[in-house]
C-alpha positions as CSV (number, residue, x, y, z in Angstrom):
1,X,-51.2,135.4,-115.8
2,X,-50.3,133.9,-118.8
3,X,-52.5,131.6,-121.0
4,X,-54.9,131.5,-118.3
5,X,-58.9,131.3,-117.9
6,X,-60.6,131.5,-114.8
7,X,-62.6,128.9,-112.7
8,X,-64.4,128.2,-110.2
9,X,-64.9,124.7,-107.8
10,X,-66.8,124.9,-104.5
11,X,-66.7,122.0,-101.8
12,X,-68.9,120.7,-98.7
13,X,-68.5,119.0,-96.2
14,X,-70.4,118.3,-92.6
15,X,-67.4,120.9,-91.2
16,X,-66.2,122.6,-94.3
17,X,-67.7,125.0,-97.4
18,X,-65.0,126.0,-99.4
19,X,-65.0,128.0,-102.7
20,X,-62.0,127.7,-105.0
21,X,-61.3,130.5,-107.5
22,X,-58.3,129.5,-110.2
23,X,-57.0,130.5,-112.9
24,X,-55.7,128.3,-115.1
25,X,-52.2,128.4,-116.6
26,X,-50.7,126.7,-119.3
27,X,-47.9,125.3,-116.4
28,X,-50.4,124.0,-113.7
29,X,-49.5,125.9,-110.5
30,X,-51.2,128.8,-108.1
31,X,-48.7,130.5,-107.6
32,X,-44.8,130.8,-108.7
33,X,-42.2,128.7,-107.5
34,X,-40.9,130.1,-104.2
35,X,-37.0,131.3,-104.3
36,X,-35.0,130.8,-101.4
37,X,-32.9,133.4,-99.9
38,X,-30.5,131.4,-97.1
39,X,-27.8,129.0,-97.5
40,X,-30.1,125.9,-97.8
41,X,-28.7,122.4,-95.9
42,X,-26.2,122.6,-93.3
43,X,-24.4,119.2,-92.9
44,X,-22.6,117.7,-89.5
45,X,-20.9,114.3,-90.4
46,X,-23.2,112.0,-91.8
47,X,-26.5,113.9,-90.8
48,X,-27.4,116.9,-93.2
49,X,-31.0,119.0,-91.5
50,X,-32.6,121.1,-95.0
51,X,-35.2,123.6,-93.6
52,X,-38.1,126.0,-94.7
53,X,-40.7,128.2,-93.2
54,X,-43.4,128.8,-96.2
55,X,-45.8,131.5,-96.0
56,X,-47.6,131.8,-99.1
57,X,-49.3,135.1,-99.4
58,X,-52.1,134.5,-102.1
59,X,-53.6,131.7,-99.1
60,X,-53.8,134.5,-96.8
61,X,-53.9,131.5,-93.8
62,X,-51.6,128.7,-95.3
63,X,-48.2,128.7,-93.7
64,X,-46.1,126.0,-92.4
65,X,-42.1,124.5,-91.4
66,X,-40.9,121.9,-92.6
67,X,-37.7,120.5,-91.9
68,X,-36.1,117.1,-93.3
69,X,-33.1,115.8,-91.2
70,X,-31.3,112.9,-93.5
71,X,-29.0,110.4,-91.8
72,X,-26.4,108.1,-94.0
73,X,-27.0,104.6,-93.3
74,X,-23.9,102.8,-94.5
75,X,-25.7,98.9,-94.3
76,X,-28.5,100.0,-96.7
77,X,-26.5,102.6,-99.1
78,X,-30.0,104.7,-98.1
79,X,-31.1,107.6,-95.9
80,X,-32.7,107.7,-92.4
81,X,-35.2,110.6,-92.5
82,X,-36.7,112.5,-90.0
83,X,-39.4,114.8,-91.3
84,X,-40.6,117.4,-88.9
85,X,-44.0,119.7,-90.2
86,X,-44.8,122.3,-87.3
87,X,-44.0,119.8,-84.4
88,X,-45.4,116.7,-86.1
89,X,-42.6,114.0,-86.8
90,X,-42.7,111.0,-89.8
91,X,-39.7,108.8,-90.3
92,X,-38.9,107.1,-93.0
93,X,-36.1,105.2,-94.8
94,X,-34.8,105.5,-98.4
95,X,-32.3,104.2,-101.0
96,X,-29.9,106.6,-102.6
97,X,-30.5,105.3,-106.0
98,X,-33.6,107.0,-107.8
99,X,-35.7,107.4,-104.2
100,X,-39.2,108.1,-105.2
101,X,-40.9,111.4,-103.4
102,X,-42.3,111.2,-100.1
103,X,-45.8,112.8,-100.0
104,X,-47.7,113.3,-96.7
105,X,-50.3,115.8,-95.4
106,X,-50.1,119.1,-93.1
107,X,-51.3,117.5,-90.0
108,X,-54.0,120.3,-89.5
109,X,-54.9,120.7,-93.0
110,X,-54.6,116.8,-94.0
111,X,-58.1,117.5,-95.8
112,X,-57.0,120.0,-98.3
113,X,-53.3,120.5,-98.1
114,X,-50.5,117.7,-99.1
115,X,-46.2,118.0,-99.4
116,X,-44.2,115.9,-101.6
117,X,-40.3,115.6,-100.5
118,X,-38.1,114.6,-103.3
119,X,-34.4,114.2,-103.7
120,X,-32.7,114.8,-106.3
121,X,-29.3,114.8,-107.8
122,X,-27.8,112.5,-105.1
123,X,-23.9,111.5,-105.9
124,X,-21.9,108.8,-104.0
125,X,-18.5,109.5,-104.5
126,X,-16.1,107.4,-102.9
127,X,-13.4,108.8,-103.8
128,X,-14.3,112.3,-101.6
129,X,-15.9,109.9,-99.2
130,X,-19.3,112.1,-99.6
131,X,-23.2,112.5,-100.4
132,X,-24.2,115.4,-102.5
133,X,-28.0,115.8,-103.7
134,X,-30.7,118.3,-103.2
135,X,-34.1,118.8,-101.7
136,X,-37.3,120.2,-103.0
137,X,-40.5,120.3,-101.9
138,X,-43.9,120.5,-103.5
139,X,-47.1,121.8,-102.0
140,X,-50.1,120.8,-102.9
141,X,-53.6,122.7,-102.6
142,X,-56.7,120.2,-103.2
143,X,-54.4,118.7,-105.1
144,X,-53.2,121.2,-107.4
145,X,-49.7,122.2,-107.3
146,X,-49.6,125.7,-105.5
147,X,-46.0,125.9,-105.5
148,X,-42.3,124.2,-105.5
149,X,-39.2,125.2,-103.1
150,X,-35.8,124.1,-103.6
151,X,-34.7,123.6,-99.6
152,X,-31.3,123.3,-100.8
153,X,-28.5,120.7,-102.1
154,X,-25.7,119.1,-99.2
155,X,-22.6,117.6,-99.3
156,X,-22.7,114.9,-96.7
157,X,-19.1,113.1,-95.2
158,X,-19.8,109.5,-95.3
């Protein structure tokens, strides 16, 4: 690894004993960002469903889906999400312009494993009566970046 040192951190809890071994980089993640091999979002009128299954081999146990289904909400210029994370839903509402990430916990990690959702690059153009942006997603590891995942950009019929 490059620029790195090693550490160590250990945790307790009443259920949990957990020894952390890191080695530090100069960019602050675990592992590498995680390419994607398939096509990304696929987009039905104004809906658009971005998808991922992450398994990330250097947390020999830590694997999850997530999928973000985005609706176009005409009345608020925003975005009706559905955020599904291995059969656990959250909904939530966003503007189009500059949204902020939405962050949440992997229902049966909450303790030690977070997401971020952010879009990015998102386009109204009225003259092609679309949506374009893109999705990415950060994991988070006792909040340490472990890795980032583009799920793929969408062009949306509005």
């Amino acid at each position: 690894m490059r620029n790195s040192h090693n550490s160590q951190m250990k945790l307790a809890t009443e259920q949990y004993r957990i020894t952390v071994f890191k080695q530090s980089l100069k960019e602050a993640s675990l592992v590498d960002d995680i390419p994607r091999n398939d096509a990304g979002c696929m987009c039905v009128k104004r809906q658009c469903a971005c998808c991922v299954s992450l398994h990330i081999p250097e947390f020999e146990h830590l694997a999850f889906s997530v999928c973000v289904n985005a609706t176009y909400n005409p009345q608020t210029i925003g975005l009706d999400l559905s955020i599904g994370v291995d059969g656990h839903y959250i909904t939530q509402e966003i503007s189009v312009r500059n949204p902020p990430p939405i962050c949440f916990a992997i229902p049966y990690m909450h303790e030690i494993v977070g997401v971020c959702l952010a879009f990015t690059k998102l386009d109204i153009s009225k003259a092609k009566h679309n949506l374009s942006g893109c999705v990415e997603l950060e994991a988070e590891f006792l909040h340490m970046r472990l890795c980032r995942v583009n799920l793929g950009c969408f062009v949306m019929p509005i």
